[in-house]
N, C-alpha and C positions, 0 to 999 in steps of 0.2 A: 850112265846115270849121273855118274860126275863133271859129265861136259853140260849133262842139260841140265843141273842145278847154280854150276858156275857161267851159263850162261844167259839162265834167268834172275840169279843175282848181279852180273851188269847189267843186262835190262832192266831191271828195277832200279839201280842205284843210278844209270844213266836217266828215267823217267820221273824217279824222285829230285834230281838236280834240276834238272828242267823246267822240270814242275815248279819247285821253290825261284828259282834264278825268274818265272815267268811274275808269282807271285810277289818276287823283291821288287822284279821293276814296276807291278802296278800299285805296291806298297812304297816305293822310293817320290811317285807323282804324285800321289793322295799325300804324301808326307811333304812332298814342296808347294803343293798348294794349301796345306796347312800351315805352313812355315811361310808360307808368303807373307798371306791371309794375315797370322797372328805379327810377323813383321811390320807389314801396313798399319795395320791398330795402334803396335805397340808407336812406334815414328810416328801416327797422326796422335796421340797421345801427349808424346814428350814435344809436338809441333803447339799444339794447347796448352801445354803448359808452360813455353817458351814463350808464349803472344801473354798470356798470362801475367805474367814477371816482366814482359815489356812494355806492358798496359800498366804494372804495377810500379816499374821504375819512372814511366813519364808521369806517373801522378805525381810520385816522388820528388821529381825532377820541377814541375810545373809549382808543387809545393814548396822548394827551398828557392825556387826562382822568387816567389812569392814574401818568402820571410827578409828575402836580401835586401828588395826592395822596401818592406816594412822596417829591414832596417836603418837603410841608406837616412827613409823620413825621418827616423828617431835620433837617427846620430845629425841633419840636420836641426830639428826641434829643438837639440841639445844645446850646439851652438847655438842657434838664436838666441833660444834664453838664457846664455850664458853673458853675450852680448849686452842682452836687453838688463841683467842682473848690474853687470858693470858700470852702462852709463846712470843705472839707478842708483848703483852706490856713487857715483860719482858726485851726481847731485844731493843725495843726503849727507853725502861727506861734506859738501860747499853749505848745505842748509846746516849742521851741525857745527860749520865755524863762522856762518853767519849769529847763527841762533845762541854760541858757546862764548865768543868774542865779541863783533863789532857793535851789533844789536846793543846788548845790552850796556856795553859801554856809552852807546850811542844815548840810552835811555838814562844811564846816572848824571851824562853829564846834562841832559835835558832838566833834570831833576835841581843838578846845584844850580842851573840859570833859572828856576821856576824858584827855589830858593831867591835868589837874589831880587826876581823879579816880583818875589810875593812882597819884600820888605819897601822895593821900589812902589808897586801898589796900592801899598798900605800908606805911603805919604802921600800918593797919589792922592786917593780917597778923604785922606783929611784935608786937605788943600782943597778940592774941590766944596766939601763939607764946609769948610770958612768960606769958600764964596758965597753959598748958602746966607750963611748966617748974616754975613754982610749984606744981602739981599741981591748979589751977583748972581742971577742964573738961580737954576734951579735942578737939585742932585739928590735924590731920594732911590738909589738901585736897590731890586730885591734882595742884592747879596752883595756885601761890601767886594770889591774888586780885588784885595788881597786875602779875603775868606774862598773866592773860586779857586784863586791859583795854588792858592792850598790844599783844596778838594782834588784838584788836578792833579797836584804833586801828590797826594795820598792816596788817589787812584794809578797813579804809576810805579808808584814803590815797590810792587811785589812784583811787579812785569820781568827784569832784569832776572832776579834766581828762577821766575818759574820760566825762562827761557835757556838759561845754564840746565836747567833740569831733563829742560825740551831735548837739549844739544847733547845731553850724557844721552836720554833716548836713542836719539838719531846716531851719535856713535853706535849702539848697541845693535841698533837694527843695521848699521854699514857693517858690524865686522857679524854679525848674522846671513847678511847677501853675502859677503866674502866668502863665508862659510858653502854656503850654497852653489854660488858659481863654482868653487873648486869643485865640490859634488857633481855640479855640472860635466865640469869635463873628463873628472876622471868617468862619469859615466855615457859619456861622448868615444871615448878611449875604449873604454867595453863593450860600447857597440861595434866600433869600426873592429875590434875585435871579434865578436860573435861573426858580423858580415863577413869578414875572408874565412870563419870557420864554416859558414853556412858556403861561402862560393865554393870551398873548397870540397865540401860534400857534394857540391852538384856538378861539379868536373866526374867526380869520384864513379856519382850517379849515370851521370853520361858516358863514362866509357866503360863501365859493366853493360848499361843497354846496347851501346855499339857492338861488347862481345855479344853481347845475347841474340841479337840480328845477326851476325856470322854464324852462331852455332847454328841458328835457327834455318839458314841459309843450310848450309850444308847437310842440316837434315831433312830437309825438302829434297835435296838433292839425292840423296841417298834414299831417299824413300822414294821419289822418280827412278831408278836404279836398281833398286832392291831385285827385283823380280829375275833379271838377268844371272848375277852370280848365282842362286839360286836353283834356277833353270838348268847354269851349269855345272854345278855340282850333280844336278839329276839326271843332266844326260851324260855326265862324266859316269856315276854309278850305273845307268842303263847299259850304256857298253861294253864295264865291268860285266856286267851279271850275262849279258849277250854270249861275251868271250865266256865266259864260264859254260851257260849252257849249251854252245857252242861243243864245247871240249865234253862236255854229258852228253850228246850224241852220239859222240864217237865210242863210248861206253855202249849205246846202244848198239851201234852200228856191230860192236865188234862180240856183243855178246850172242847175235842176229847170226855171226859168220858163224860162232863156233858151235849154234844150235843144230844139235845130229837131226839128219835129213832120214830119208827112208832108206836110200842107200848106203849109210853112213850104218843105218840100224842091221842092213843085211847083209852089211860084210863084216858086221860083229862074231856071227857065231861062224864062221869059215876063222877065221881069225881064232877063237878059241880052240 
């Protein structure tokens, strides 16, 4: 009675191993092509989202291309019209010591020769008058000739300060442009500034996309691949569980020997 109970419990425990080791290995396949399967996804996922960010750095990258060159214009523009500032003051600075000095010097002294020449005029005028009167010729002008050069000179009077006044102007607007051109280039300076900080973000940009194209590289690659290790790991455990139920046969087998036979049963009671 106790051969044939212990040797239908290795029969059973040899056909429960079996059983399950048969189970693992079609549970170990189903489980690698699930893990394939969700491997694939996962790699075609982080593959899209790699094109993504590299779609997203060459915008990036296309955009600060974009700002360098909007800078490059601005820092040229700069200069120009720092330039064009300069020779402007230059000339208001010539017109302000034209218009401050020689001008109006030029006009006083015009003034004391229209002085001289008003008095010279005026005898003028009466000499001719006595020829008149002698019956020499004849001299009736609408306006005595020393009464215009009078007029002349009383119209140039004010010419001389309101050109001094022109010339403080004209200073005021040179050290105004002065002003400005310096603005000019210190913001000439800020840009060539910003520009190496813009090139330098798009170096920066560029060799993050470079890594990003190698990561993205190699997980192509690996997702080409995947399936293999994989596979091996399942046929590494297949084997496992083979050799295992392999070794639960033998359980069987040996529980199979020691199951009493008929004769085994009828040389029991000669034996007692």
């Amino acid at each position: 009675m106790i051969r044939r109970m212990t040797a239908t419990l290795l029969i059973a425990l040899g056909a429960l191993g079996v059983t399950l080791c048969t189970l693992g290995v079609f549970s170990i396949w189903r489980a690698a092509d699930s893990v394939t399967a969700a491997a694939e996804d996962a790699l075609i996922l982080v593959t899209d989202t790699l094109d993504d960010v590299d779609y997203s750095l060459s915008v990036s990258s296309q955009t600060l291309e974009g700002v360098a060159v909007a800078m490059d214009g601005l820092y040229t523009i700069t200069v120009d019209m720092g330039e064009t500032l300069s020779t402007t003051k230059m000339t208001i600075d010539e017109m302000a010591v034209l218009t401050g000095g020689d001008l109006p010097r030029s006009i006083e002294s015009s003034l004391v020769a229209l002085e001289a020449l008003e008095e010279t005029a005026a005898v003028i005028d009466q000499f001719l008058y006595s020829l008149q009167l002698l019956g020499i010729g004849s001299y009736n002008p609408d306006m005595p000739m020393d009464q215009a050069v009078a007029e002349a000179a009383l119209g140039l009077q004010p010419v001389p300060e309101n050109l001094r006044t022109m010339a403080q102007g004209l200073e005021l607007t040179g050290e105004n442009l002065s002003s400005v051109r310096v603005g000019m280039g210190l913001m000439g300076d800020h840009m060539l500034g910003l520009q190496e900080n813009v090139l330098d973000a798009d170096t920066a940009v560029s060799s993050h996309r470079h890594t990003m194209q190698e990561v993205r590289s190699r997980v192509v690659l690996v997702r080409q691949n995947v399936r293999g290790p994989i596979r091996a790991v399942a046929w590494g455990a297949t084997i496992l569980l083979v050799w295992i139920g392999l070794s639960q046969l033998a359980l069987v087998r040996w529980g199979v020997r020691i199951w009493p036979t008929r004769s085994c049963a009828s040389e029991s009671p000669d034996i007692e």
